[in-house]
C-alpha positions as CSV (number, residue, x, y, z in Angstrom):
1,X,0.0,0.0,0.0
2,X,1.5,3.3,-0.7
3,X,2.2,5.5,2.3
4,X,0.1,8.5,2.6
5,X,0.5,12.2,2.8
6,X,-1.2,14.8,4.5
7,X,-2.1,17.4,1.7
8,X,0.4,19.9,3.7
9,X,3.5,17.6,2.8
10,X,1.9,16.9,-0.8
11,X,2.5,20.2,-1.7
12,X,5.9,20.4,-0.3
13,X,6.7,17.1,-1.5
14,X,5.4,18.6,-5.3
15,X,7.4,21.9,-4.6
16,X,10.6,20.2,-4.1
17,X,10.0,17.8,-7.3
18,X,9.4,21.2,-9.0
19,X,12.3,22.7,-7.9
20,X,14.6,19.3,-8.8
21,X,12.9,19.7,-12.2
22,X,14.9,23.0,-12.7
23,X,18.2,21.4,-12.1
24,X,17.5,18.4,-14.1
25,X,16.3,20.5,-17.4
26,X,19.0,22.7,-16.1
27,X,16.8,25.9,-16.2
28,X,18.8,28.9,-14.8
29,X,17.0,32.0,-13.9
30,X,14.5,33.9,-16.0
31,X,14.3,31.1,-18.3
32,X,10.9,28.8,-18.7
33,X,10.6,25.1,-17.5
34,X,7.9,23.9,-19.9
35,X,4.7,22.3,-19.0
36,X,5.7,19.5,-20.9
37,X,8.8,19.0,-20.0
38,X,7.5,19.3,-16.3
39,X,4.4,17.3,-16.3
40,X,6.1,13.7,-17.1
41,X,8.8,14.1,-14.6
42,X,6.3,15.3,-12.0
43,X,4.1,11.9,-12.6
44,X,7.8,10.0,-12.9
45,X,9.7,11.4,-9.5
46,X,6.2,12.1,-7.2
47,X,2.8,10.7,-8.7
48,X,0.3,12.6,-6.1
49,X,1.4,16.0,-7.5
50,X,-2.0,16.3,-9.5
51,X,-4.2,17.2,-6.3
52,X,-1.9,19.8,-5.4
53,X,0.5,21.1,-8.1
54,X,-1.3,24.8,-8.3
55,X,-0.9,25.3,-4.5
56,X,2.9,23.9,-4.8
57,X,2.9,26.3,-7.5
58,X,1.5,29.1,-5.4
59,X,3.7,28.2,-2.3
60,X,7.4,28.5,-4.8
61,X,5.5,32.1,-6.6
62,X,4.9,33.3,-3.0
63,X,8.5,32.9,-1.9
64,X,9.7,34.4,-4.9
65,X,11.1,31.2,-6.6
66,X,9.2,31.0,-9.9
67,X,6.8,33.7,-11.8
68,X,3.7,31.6,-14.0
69,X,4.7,31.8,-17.7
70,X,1.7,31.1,-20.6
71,X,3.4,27.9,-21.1
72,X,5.9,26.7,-18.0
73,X,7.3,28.1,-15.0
74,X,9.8,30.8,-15.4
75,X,13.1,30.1,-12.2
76,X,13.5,33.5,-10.8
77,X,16.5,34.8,-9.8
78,X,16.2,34.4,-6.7
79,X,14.8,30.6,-7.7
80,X,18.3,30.3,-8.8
81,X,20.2,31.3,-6.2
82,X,18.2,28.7,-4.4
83,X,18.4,25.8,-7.2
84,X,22.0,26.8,-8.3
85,X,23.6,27.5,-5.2
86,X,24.8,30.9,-7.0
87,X,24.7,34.3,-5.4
């Protein structure tokens, strides 16, 4: 049976995947991680993301890690400092 998650910890669990995606596509900051890129190594790395990947979403905008893009998730700069380790 596969362990469960309180919603809280899915959406931290999908922000770090989210995050990791970055790296692995190696986006660097003010560039776009697209959707479809992002959606098969979401449902590869951490399969409950769908119930929760807008509020993961939210939770990386609101500490100023990524900014929406029409089509993928644009790594601030600030996201990179984070992702890259790069000040």
């Amino acid at each position: 049976m596969a362990e469960l998650h309180s919603e809280a910890d899915n959406i931290e669990n999908t922000a770090q995947c989210i995050i990791k995606a970055f790296k692995q596509f190696d986006i660097r900051g003010g560039n776009v991680l697209q959707y479809q890129q992002l959606y098969p190594y979401l449902q590869e790395h951490y399969p409950h993301y769908k119930d929760v990947q807008k509020e993961a979403e939210h939770h990386l905008a609101k500490e100023g890690y990524i900014n929406p893009a029409p089509d993928g998730l644009m790594l601030t700069q600030v996201g990179h400092q984070m992702v890259w380790g790069e000040r």
